[in-house]
PAMARTOR-604960 format. One record per residue (C-alpha): x, y, z negated; residue in one letter; residue number from 1. Coordinates in pm, whole numbers, padded with zeros to 5 digits, always signed. Last residue first. Layout:
<nuvexs>
NUVEX      u      v      w residu num
NUVEX      X      Y      Z      a NUM
...
</nuvexs>
This chain:
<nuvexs>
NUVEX      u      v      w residu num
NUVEX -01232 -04831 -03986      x 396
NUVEX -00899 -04731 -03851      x 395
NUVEX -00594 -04819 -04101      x 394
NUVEX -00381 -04521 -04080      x 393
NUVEX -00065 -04525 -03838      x 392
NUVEX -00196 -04356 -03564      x 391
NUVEX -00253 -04025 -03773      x 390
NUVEX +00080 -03984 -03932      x 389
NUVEX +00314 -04123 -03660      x 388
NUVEX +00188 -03779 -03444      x 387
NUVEX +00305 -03586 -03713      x 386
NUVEX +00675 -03741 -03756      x 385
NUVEX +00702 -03773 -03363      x 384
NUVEX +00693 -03356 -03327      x 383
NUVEX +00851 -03321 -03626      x 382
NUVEX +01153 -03520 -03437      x 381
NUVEX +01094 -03349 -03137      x 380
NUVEX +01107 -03018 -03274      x 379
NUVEX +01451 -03087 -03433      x 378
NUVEX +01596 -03205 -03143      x 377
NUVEX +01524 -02945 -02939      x 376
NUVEX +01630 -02703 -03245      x 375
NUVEX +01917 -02862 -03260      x 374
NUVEX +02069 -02902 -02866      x 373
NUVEX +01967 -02560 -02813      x 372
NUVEX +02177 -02443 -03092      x 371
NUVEX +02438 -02676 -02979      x 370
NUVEX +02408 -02554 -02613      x 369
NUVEX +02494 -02171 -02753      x 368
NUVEX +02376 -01818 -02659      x 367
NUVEX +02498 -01542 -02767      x 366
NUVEX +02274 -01266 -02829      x 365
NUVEX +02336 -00872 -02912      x 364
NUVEX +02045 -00627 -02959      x 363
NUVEX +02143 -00388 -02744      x 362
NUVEX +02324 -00076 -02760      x 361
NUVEX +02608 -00179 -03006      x 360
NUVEX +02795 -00059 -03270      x 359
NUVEX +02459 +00107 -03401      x 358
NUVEX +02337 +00428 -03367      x 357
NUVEX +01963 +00439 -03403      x 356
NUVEX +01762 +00144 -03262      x 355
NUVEX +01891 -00145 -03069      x 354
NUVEX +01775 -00222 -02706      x 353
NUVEX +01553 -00530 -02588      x 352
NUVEX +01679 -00552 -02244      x 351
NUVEX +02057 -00567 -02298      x 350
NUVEX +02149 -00721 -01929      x 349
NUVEX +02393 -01077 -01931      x 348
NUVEX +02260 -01161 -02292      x 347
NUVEX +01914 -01017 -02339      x 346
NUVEX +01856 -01264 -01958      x 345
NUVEX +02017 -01550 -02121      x 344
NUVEX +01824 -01520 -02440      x 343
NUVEX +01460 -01504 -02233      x 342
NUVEX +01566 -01768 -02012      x 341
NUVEX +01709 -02008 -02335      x 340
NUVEX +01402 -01935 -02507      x 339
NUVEX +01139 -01976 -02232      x 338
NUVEX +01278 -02341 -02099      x 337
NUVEX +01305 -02442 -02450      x 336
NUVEX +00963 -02329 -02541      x 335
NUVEX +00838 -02521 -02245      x 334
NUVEX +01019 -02852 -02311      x 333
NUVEX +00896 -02820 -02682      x 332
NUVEX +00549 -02793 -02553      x 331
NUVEX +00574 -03133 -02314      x 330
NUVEX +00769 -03259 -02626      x 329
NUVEX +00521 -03201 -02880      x 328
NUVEX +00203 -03298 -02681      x 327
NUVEX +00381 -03620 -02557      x 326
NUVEX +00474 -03719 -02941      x 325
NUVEX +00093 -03708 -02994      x 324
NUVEX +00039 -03904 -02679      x 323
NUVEX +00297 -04094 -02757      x 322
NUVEX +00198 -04214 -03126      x 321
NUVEX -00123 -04246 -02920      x 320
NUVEX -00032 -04532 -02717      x 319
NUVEX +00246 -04657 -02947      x 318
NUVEX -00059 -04732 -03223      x 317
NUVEX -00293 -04939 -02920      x 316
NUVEX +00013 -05116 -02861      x 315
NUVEX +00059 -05235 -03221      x 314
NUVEX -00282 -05314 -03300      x 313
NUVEX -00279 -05582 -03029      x 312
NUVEX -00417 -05558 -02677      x 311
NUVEX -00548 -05903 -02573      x 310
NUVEX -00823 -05738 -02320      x 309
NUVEX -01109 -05697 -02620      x 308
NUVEX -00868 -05512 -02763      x 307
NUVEX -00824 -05318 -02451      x 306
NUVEX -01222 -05242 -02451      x 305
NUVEX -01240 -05216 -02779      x 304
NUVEX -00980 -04916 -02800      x 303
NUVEX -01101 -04752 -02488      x 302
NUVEX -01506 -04746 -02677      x 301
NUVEX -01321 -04555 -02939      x 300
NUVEX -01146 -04327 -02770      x 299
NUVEX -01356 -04013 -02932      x 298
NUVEX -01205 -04116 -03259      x 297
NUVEX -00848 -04150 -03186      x 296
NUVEX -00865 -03815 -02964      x 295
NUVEX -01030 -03678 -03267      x 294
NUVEX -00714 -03785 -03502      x 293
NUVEX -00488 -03658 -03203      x 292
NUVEX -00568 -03313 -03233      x 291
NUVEX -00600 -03293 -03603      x 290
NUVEX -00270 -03399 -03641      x 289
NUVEX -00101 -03238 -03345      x 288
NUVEX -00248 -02910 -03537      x 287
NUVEX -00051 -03008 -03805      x 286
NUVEX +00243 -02877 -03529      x 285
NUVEX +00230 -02500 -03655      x 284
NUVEX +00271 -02589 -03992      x 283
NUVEX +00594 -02810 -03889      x 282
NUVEX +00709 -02531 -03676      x 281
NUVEX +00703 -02260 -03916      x 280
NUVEX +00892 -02508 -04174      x 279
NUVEX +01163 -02506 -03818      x 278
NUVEX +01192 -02136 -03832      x 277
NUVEX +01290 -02169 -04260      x 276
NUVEX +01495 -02418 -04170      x 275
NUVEX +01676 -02219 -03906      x 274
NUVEX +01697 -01889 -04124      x 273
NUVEX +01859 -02103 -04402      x 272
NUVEX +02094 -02299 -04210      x 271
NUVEX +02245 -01971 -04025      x 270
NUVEX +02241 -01792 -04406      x 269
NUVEX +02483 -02094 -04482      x 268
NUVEX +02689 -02031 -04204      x 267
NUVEX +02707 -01688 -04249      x 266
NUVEX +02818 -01710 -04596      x 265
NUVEX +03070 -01980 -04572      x 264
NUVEX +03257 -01695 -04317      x 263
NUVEX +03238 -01460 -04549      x 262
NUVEX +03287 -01697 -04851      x 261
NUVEX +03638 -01797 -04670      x 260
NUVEX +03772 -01470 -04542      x 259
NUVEX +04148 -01522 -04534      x 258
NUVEX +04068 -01923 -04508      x 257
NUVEX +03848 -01864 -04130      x 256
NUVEX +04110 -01696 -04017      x 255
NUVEX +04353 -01929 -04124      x 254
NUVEX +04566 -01923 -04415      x 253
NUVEX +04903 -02118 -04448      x 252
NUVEX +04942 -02183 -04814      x 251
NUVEX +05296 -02177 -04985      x 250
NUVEX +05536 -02354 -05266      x 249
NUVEX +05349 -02751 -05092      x 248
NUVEX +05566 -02720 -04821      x 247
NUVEX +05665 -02475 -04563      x 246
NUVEX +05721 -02672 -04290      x 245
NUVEX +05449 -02877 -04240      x 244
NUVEX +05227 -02595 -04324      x 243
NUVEX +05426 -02435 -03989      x 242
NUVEX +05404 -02809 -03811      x 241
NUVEX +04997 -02823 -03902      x 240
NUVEX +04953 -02403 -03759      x 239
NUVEX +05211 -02434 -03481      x 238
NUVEX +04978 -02778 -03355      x 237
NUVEX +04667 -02590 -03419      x 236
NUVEX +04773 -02313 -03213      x 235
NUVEX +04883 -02509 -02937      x 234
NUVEX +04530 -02665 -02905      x 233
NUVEX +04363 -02281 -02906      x 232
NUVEX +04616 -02195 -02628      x 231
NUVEX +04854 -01895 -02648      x 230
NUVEX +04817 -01692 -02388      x 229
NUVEX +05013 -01389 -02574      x 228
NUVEX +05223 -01502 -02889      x 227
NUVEX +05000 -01574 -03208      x 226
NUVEX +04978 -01275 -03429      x 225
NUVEX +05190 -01389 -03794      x 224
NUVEX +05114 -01210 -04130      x 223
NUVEX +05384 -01249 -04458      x 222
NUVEX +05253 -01210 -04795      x 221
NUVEX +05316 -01057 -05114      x 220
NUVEX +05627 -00966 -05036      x 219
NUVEX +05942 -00985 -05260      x 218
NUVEX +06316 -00784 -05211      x 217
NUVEX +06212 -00482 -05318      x 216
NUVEX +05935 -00511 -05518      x 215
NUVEX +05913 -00259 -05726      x 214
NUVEX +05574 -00233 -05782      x 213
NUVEX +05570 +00197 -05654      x 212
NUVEX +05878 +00175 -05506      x 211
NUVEX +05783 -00141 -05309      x 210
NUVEX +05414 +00000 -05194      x 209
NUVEX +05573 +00306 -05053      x 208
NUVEX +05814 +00150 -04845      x 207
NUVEX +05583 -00080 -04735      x 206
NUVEX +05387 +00203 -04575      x 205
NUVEX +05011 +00249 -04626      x 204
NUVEX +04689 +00095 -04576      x 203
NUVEX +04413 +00180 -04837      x 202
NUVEX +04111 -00030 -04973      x 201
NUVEX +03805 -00019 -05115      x 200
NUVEX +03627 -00003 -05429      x 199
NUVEX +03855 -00256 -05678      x 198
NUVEX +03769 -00477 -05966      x 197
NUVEX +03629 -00804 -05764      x 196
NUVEX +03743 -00697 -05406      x 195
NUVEX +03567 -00424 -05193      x 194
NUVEX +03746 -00438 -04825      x 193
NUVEX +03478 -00655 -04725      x 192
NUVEX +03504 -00518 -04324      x 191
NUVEX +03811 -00286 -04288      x 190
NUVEX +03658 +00027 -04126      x 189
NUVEX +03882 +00274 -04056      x 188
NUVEX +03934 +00652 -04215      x 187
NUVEX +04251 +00784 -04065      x 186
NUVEX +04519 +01020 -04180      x 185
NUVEX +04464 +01000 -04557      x 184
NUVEX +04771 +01157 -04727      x 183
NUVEX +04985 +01025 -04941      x 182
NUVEX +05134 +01118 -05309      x 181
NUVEX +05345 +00838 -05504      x 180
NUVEX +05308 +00774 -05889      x 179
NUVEX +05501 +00512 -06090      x 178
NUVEX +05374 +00448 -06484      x 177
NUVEX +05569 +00427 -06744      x 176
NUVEX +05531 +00830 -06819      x 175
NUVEX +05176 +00784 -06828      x 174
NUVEX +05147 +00589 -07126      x 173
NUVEX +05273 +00853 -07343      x 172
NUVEX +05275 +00809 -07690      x 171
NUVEX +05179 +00414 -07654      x 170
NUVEX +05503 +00389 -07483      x 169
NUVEX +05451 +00104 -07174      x 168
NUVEX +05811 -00052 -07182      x 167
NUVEX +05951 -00103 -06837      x 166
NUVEX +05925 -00424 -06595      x 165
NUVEX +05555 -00366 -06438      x 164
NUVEX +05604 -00013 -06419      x 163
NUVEX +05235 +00078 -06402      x 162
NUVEX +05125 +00210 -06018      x 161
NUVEX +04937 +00520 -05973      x 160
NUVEX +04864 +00626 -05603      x 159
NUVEX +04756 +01048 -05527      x 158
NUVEX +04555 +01088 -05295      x 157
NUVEX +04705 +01412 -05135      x 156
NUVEX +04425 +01725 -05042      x 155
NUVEX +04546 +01880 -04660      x 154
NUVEX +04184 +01759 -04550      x 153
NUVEX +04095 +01715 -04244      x 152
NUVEX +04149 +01306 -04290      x 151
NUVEX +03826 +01280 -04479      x 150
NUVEX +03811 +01178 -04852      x 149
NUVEX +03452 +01204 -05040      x 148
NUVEX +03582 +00934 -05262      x 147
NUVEX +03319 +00733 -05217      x 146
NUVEX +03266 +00708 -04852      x 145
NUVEX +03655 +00730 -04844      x 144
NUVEX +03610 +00406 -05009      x 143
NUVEX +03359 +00205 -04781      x 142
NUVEX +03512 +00359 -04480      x 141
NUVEX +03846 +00184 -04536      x 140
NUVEX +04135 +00463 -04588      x 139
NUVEX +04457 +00474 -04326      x 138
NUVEX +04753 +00605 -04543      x 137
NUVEX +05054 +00887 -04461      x 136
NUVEX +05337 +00959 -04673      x 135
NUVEX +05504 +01286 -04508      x 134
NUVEX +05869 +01377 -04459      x 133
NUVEX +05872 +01292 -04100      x 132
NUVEX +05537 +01176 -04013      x 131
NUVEX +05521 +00820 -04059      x 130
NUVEX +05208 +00607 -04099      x 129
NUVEX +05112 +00605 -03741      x 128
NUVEX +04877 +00308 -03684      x 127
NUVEX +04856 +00140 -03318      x 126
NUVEX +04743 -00222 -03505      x 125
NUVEX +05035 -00418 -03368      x 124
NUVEX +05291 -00092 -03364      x 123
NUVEX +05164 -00037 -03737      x 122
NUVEX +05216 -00401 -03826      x 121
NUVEX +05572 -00424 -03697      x 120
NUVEX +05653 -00123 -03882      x 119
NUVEX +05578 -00240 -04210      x 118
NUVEX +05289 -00240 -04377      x 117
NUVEX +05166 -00155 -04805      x 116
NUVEX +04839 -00290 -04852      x 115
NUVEX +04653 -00110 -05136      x 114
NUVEX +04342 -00293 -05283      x 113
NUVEX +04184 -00030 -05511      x 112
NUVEX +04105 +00144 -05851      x 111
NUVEX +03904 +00438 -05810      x 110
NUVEX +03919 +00811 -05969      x 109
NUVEX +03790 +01177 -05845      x 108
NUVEX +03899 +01453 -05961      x 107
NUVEX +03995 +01577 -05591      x 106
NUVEX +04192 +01223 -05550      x 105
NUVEX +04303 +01006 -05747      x 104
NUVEX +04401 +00623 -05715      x 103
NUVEX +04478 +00330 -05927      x 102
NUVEX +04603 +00047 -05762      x 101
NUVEX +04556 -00342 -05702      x 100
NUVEX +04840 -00511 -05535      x  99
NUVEX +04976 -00605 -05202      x  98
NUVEX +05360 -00580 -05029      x  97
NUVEX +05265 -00707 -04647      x  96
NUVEX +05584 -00830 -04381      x  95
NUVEX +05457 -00863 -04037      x  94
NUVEX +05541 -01128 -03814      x  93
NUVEX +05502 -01106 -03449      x  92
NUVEX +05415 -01318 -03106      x  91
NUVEX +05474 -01680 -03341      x  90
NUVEX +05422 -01947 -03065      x  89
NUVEX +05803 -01892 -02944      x  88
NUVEX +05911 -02040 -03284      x  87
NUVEX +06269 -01845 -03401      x  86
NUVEX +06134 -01651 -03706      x  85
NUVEX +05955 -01948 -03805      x  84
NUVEX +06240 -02173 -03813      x  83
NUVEX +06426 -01993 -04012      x  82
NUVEX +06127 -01924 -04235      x  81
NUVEX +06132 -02265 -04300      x  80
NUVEX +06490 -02285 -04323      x  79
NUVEX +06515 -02022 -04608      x  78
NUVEX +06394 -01710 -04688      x  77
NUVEX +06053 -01498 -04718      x  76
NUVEX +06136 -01403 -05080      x  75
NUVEX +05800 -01487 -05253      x  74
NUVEX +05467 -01271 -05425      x  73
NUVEX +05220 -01289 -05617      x  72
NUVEX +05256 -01634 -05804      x  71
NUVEX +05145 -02020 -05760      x  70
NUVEX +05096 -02142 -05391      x  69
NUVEX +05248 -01841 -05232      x  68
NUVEX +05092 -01673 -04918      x  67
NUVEX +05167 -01679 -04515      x  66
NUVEX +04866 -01589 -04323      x  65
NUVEX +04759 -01686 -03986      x  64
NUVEX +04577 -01515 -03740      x  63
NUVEX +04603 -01207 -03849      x  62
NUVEX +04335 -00965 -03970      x  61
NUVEX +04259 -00606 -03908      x  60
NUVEX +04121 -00615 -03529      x  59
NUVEX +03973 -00974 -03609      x  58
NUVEX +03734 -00898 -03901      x  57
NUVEX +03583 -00663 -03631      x  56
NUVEX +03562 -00945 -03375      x  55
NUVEX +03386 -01188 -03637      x  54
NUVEX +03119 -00921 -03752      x  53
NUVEX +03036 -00858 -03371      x  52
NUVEX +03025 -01226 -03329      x  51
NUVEX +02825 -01303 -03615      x  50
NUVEX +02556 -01068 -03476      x  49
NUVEX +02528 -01240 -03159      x  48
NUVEX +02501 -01593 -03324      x  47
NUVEX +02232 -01465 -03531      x  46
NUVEX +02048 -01313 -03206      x  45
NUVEX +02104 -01670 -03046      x  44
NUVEX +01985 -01787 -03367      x  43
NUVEX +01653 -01541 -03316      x  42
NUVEX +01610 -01639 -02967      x  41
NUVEX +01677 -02092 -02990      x  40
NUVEX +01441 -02083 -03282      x  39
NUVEX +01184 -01876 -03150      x  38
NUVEX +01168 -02020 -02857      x  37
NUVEX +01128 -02375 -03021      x  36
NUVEX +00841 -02190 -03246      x  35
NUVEX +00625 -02068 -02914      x  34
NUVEX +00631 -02381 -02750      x  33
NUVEX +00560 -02602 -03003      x  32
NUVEX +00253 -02314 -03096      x  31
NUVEX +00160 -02390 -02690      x  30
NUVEX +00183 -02782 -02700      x  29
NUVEX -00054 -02745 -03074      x  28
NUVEX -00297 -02487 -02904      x  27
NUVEX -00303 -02683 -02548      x  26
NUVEX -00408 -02985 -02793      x  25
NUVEX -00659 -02818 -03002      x  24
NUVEX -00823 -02643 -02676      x  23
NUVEX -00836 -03034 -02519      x  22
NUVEX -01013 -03136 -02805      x  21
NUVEX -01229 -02866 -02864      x  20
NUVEX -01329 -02962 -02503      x  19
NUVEX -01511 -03293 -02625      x  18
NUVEX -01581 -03534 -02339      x  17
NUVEX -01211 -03501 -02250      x  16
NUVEX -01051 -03432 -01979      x  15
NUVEX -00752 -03627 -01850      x  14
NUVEX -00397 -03470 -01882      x  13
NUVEX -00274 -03627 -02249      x  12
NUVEX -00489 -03916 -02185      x  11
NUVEX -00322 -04065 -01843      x  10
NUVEX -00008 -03988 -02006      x   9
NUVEX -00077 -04193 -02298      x   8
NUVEX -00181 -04505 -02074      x   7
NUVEX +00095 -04471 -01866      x   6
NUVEX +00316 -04454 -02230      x   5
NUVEX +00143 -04759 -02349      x   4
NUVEX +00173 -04978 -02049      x   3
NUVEX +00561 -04860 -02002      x   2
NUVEX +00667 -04942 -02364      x   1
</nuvexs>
């Protein structure tokens, strides 16, 4: 392998007798360059992007989920929960009552995901949901976009709930149903808050929430914070010994699990961005092709010469399979050496900046070895694809 890749070195930096050639080859190591750039920037941009959607998801989710197999809701009782209320890795548990219901407001109609919360929850997420007297209810921006609702308002929303153990009279439907007035005091922005059948979602006391199901006794879910400092490793282990402990009657749900096709989403939109970069890179690297083809051509006289030496067909294939690989990975090298500069410098200083009001001023990158680590590896390999293509016909 040394003898061939001396001899493909000494060929990738010689002139040539034709300068097309050496144009065609700083075209294909320069269009390397550019696309492995591109593919480390714009997934560093991705990964930026997923973060900000991850650490919103984060400041109205828990970290793990307690939720009933089969059913709606569950007594939390027993020696699992026993055992849970006692485990130092748990830093708060929040009881949640959850249903679908119908809300008005100023003539206006929507059916929703309300979340009633106890107090633990509200001191977690600083909400105030008790004024004296007074119902109060934090609205996601999606549905007080709707609505029209805004928090200056003195209007109630008023909450509709069928009695789901009383006879509906066909007469008068609406005296089986429960009704409860709030009033918005916050608008916040719950990311996917919009369900299948409901627009949005409102947070409200528990209290409210159980008179209006009648669920007194029965949550729909319980909501555990890890403690403070708690390791990502001792996580896990609370997480397998909680499901451990609960059985097959419940289902512990991650992050990840709360907001499954989110999170399936982004990976899969991830993939699709990065094959459709790497394509670019494959069209950009038939240049290699052409490149390497003439090189084959104008070495003619080199090829006799080391045939006539004892060379074999073999060595005189690895010779320019390398010096077509060469061209990819001396411009792959280049684009890496750009791309992770040119992310590291948006990261640490905001350069390119966003426009309008966003959540952020810059456009936000994160930038990750295994993303690196991919697209190096998958310019390299379509880097050695193309140049096989060319050395491996039958010459004339």
């Amino acid at each position: 392998m040394r003898l061939p890749l001396y001899i493909a070195g000494r060929y990738l930096f010689a002139k040539k007798s034709h300068n097309v050639i050496n144009i065609i080859s700083a075209i294909s190591a320069a269009g390397m360059a550019i696309g492995t750039a591109a593919l480390i920037l714009i997934l560093s941009v991705f990964n930026g992007f997923n973060g900000i959607i991850e650490k919103n998801l984060s400041s109205v989710e828990a970290d793990l989920r307690i939720v009933p197999s089969e059913g709606k809701t569950f007594i939390p009782e027993g020696p699992a929960f026993d055992w849970l209320y006692d485990a130092p890795q748990a830093g708060s548990l929040s009881s949640i009552v959850a249903d679908k219901v119908f809300i008005s407001y100023e003539g206006k109609q929507s059916v929703v995901n309300a979340k009633g919360v106890d107090e633990v929850y509200e001191e977690e997420m600083g909400l105030a949901l008790r004024n004296g007297d007074l119902r109060l209810a934090v609205v996601s921006s999606d549905l007080a976009w709707k609505l029209g609702i805004n928090p200056k308002f003195l209007s109630p929303i008023r909450v509709w709930y069928p009695d789901r153990t009383g006879y509906i009279s066909p007469s008068n439907p609406a005296a089986s149903l429960h009704t409860a007035d709030i009033y918005a005091t916050k608008v916040m922005d719950i990311p996917h808050s919009s369900e299948a059948g409901a627009d949005g979602t409102i947070i409200l006391p528990i209290g409210v929430m159980r008179s209006l199901t009648g669920y007194y006794k029965e949550v729909s879910a319980v909501e555990i914070r890890y403690a403070d400092g708690l390791s990502p490793r001792a996580a896990r282990l609370f997480t397998k010994d909680l499901r451990k402990q609960l059985g097959d009657g419940f289902r512990v749900q991650d992050r990840y699990m709360q907001d499954e096709s989110l999170y399936k989403m982004m990976r899969y939109e991830k993939a699709a961005i990065f094959l459709i970069l790497l394509f670019v890179v494959i069209i950009i690297s038939l240049n290699i092709f052409g490149s390497l083809s003439m090189l084959m051509i104008e070495k003619h006289d080199d090829i006799a010469t080391l045939q006539a030496m004892g060379a074999d067909d073999g060595l005189i294939r690895r010779i320019f399979i390398l010096e077509g690989w060469l061209i990819s990975l001396l411009g792959m090298a280049v684009g890496v050496v750009v791309g992770v500069g040119l992310a590291l410098l948006q990261q640490h200083f905001g350069l390119v900046k966003m426009p309008g009001n966003f959540v952020v001023d810059a456009y936000p990158v994160v930038l990750k070895l295994s993303d690196v680590l991919i697209s190096a590896s998958g310019v390299a390999l379509i880097g050695l694809l193309v140049a096989l293509a060319p050395a491996m016909r039958p010459r004339s």
